[in-house]
C-alpha positions in Angstrom: 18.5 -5.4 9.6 16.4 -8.6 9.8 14.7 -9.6 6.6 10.9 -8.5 5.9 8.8 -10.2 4.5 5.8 -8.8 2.0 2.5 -10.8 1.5 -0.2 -9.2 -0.9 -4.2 -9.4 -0.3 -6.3 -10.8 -3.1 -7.6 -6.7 -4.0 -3.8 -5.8 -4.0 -2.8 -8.6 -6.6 -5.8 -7.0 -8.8 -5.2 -3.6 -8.6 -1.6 -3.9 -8.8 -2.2 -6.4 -12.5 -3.9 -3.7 -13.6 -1.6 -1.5 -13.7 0.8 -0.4 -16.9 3.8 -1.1 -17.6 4.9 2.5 -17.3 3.5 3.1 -13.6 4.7 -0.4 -12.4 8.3 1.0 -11.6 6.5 4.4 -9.4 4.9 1.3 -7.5 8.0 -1.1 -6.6 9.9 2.5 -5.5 6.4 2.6 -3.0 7.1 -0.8 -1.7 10.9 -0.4 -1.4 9.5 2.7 0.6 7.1 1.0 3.1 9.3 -1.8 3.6 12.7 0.5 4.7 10.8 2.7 6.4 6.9 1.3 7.5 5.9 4.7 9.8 6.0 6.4 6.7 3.0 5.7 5.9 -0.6 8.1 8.2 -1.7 5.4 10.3 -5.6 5.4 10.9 -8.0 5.5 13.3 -11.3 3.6 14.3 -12.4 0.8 12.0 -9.1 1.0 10.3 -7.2 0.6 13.2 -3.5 -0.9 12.9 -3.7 0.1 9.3 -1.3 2.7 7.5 -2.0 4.3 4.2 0.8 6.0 2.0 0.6 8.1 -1.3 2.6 8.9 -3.5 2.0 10.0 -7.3 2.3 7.5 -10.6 1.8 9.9 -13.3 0.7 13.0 -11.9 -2.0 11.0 -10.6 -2.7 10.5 -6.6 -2.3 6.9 -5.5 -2.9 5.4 -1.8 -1.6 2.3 -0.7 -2.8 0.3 2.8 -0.5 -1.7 4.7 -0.2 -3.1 7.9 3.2 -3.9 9.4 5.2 -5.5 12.4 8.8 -6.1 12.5 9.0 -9.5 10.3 5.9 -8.9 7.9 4.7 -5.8 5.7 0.8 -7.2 4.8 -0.2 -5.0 1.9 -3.7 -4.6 1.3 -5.4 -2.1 -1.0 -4.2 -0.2 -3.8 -6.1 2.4 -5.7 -6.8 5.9 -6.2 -9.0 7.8 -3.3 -12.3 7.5 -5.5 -13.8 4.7 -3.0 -10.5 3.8 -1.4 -11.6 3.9 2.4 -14.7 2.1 1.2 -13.3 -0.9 -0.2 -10.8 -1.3 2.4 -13.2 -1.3 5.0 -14.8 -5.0 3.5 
């Protein structure tokens, strides 16, 4: 398998700093998810286009993370619970 490579969008870095200690390792298992397997993830339609959103749970809580991916590159862009989500990823 040919390496990936992961670059993170400025609101990704942010929301991903702000995260605890305790839900950072429910987050890297995410990543090591999207980058073996990017389909995973619902792609969606219209504005969003070419962009794939997966969630999973850090503490009992609903999380979604947006993504875009080719073969070389998973482009991670948004982090965050779904209070706003679409929203924000839409700027």
């Amino acid at each position: 398998m040919p390496s990936v490579e992961v670059r993170q969008m400025p609101a990704f870095k942010r929301a991903y700093k702000r995260l605890h200690k305790n839900q950072l390792a429910a987050m890297d298992a995410a990543i090591r998810e999207i980058i073996a397997h990017p389909e995973i993830g619902e792609p969606k339609k219209g504005d969003l286009a070419g962009v794939f959103v997966h969630k999973f749970k850090i503490n009992k809580q609903e999380m979604l993370l947006a993504y875009e991916w080719d073969a070389r590159l998973r482009l991670l862009l948004l982090l965050g619970s779904h209070e706003n989500f679409y929203r924000d990823l839409k700027r």
